[in-house]
N, C-alpha and C positions, 0 to 999 in steps of 0.2 A: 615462364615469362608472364608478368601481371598483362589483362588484357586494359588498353586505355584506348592508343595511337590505331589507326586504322593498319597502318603496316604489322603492329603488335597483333591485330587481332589476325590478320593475313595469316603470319608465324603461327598463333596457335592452330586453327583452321587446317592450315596446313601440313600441320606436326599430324593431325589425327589421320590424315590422307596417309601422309608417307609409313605410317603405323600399320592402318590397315593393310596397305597394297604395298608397300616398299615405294620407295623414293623414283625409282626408274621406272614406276608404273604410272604414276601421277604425271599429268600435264598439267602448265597454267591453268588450261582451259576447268578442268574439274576443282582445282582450286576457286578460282572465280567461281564455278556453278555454286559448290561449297556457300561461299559468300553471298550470292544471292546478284552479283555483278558481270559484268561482260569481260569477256578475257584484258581485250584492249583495257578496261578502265583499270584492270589490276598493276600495268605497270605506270600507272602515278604512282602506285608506292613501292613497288618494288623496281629493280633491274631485270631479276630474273628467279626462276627457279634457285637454282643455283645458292643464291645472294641470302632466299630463305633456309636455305640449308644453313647457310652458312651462319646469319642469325643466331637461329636456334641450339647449334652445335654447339659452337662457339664460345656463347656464354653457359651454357652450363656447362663446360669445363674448365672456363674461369670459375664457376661455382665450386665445379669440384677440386680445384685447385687452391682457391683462396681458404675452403673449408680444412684441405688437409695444413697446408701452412699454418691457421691460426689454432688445428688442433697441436702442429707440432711447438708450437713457439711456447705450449700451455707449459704449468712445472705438473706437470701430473707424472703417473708414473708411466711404464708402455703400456701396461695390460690397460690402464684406464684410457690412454688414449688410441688404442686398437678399439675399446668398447665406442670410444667416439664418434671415429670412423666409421663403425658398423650403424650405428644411429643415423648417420651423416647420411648416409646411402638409403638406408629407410626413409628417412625425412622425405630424400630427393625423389625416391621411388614413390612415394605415394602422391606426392605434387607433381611430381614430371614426367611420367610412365610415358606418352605422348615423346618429350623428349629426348628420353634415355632409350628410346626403339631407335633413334635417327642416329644416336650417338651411336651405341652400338652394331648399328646395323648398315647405317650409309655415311660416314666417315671419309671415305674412301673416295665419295665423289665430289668433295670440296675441290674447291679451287689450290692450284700449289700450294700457294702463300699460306693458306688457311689451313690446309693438311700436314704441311710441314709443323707449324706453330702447334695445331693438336696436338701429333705425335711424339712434338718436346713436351707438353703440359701432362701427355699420359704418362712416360717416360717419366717423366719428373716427380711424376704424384708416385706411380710404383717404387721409384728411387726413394722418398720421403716415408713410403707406406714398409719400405724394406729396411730402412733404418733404424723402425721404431724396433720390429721384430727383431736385428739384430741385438739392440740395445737392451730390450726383452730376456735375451736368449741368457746376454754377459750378464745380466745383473740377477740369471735366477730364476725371475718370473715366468717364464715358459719354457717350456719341456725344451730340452736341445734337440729338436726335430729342423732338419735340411730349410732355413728360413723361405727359399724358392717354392719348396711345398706347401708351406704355409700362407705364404703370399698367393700363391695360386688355388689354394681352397678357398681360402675370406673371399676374394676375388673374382672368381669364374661362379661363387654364390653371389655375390652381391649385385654383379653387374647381370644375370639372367633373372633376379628378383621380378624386375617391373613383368616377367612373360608368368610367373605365378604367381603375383599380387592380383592380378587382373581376371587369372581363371579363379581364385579359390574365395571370390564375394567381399575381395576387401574386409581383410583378418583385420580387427580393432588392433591400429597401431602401436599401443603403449603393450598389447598382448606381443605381438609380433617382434616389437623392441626387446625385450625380458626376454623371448623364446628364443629369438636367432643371436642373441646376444649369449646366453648359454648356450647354446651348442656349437657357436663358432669358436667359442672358446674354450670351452670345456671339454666339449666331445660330448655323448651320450652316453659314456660311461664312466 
């Protein structure tokens, strides 16, 4: 989320709280401290905790949603737009690490309405992310290997990324794009 709006910056602020200590460890109160404001004055812009969750969730899985749609609508081929995706997730990992802890990690404590609508946009994206692989499989491009294995290597790598971009010094991106881009794909051997 670009920092501008004083609620925008709440959200950022806040993402680094719920990163470090998890989301159920954080109060308003430390948020505000964070900010350098009084609890009270936090919610003029906000409702609640909660609301900044929700925020911050929210739209970056419209991100990752909108990104896998406009890589599927691409004419590329699957293996190219699998490489996409893994890019796509790089990108976001290196911008949104802060983000992508809340995403993966506190999900859960969205509001219904909001937890539901995630759970179709994750659901959707694995859906989208499963049909390229399929398409992959029929046309040749990748190995006929079980496409649920597949999906769940890229995947259970991509989404734990932001917890070893963070320890390992921040690896130069365009290195880290080329690296994990060949072995996600290729294998190491």
């Amino acid at each position: 989320m670009r920092t501008g709006t004083r609620k925008e910056e709440i959200v950022v602020e806040a993402s680094k709280l719920f990163k470090e200590k998890g989301y159920s460890a954080v109060s308003v109160r430390d948020i505000a401290q964070v900010m350098g404001i009084k609890a009270a004055s936090l919610y003029n812009h906000i409702d609640s905790k909660q609301e900044i969750l929700a925020l911050l969730i929210m739209e970056l899985a419209r991100e990752f949603t909108e990104g896998m749609r406009e890589i599927r609508q691409r004419s590329e081929t699957p293996l190219e737009k699998i490489r996409a995706v893994i890019e796509m997730h790089i990108d976001i990992t290196v911008s949104r690490s802060e983000a992508l802890a809340a995403l993966n990690n506190d999900w859960m404590h969205l509001g219904e309405e909001d937890r539901v609508e995630f759970v179709r946009m994750r659901e959707d994206y694995e859906e989208n992310f499963r049909q390229v692989i399929h398409k992959g499989i029929q046309e040749g491009e990748i190995r006929n290997l079980h496409p649920e294995v597949i999906l769940f290597s890229i995947l259970s790598t991509l989404r734990t990324l932001y917890l070893w971009y963070q320890k390992r010094g921040k690896l130069d991106v365009n290195v880290l794009k080329k690296d994990m881009v060949a072995v996600l794909i290729q294998g190491i051997v």
